[in-house]
C-alpha positions as CSV (number, residue, x, y, z in Angstrom):
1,X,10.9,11.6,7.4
2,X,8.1,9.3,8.8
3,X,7.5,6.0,8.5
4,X,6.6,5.1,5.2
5,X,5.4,2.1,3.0
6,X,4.1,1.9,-1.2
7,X,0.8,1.6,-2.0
8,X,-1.1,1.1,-5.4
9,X,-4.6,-0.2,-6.8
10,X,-4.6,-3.6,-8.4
11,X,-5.6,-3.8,-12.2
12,X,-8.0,-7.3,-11.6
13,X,-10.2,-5.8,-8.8
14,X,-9.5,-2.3,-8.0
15,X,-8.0,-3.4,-4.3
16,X,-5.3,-1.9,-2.4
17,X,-1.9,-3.2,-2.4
18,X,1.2,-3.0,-0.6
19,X,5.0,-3.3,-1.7
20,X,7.9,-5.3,-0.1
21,X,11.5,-4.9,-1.7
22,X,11.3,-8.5,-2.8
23,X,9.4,-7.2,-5.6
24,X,5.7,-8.7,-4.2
25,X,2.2,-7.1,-3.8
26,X,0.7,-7.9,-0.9
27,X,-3.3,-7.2,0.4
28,X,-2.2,-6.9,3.9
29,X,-0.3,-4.2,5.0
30,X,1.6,-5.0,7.8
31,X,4.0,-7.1,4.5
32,X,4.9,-3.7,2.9
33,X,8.8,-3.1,3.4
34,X,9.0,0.0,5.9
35,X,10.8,2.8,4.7
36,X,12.4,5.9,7.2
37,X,14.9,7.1,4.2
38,X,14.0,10.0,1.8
39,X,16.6,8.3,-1.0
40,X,15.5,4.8,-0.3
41,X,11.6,5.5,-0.5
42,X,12.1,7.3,-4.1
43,X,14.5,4.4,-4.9
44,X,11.6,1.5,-4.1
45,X,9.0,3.7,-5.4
46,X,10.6,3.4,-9.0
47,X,11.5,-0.3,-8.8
48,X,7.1,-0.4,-7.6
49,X,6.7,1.9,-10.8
50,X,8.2,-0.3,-13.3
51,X,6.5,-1.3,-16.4
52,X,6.3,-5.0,-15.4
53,X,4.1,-3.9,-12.0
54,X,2.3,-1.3,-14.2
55,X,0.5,-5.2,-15.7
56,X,-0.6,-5.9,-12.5
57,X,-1.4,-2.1,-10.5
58,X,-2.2,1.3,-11.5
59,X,-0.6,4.7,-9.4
60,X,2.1,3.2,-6.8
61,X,2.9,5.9,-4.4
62,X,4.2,6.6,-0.8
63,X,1.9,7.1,2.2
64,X,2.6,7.3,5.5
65,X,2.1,5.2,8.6
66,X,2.9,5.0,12.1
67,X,3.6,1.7,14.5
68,X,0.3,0.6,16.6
69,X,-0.8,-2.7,18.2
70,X,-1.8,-4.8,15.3
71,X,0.7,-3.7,13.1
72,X,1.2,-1.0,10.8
73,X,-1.6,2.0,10.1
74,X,-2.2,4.6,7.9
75,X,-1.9,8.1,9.4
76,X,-4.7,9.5,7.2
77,X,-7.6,8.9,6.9
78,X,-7.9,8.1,3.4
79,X,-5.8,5.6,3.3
80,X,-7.1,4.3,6.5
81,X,-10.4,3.8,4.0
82,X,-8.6,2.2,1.4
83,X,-7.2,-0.4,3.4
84,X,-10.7,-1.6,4.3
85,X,-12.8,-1.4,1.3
86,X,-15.0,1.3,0.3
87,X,-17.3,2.8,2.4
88,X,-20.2,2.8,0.8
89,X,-20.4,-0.8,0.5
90,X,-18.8,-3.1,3.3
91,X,-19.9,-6.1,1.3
92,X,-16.9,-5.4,-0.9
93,X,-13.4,-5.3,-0.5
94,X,-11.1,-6.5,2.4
95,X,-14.1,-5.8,5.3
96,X,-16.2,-8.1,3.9
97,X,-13.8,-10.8,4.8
């Protein structure tokens, strides 16, 4: 298994989130708990899922990443993307910072 971390969309403004195992979203991603395990990915994907995070994000799931110089990126490039903002618009979302 790669390196993995949990993602999901927050409810309030459509940003992406990342999830530690103390039970916190965060906007940056280099706070996400890392995950190498199979079993303990799935585990901390359900605890993410639960209905008390389901108030405050929509779709947690697993992506992958990989280890680089600033921290923790994305592998693809879609989530590369989300992690920015969307494309169409760099006035919004965590680029505009």
């Amino acid at each position: 298994m790669s390196l993995q971390v949990i993602t999901a969309n927050r409810l309030d403004n459509g940003l992406a989130v990342f999830y530690n195992a103390s039970g916190e979203w965060h906007t940056n991603i280099n706070q996400a708990t890392t995950l190498d395990d199979v079993e303990k990915g799935e585990a901390l994907l359900k605890q993410a899922s639960c209905s008390k995070n389901q108030l405050v994000v929509v779709g947690p799931y697993l992506i992958d990443v990989e280890e680089g110089e600033g921290g923790l990126i994305p592998v693809r490039y879609r989530e590369m993307i989300r992690t920015k903002g969307p494309s169409v618009r760099p006035d919004l979302g965590y680029q505009a910072q």
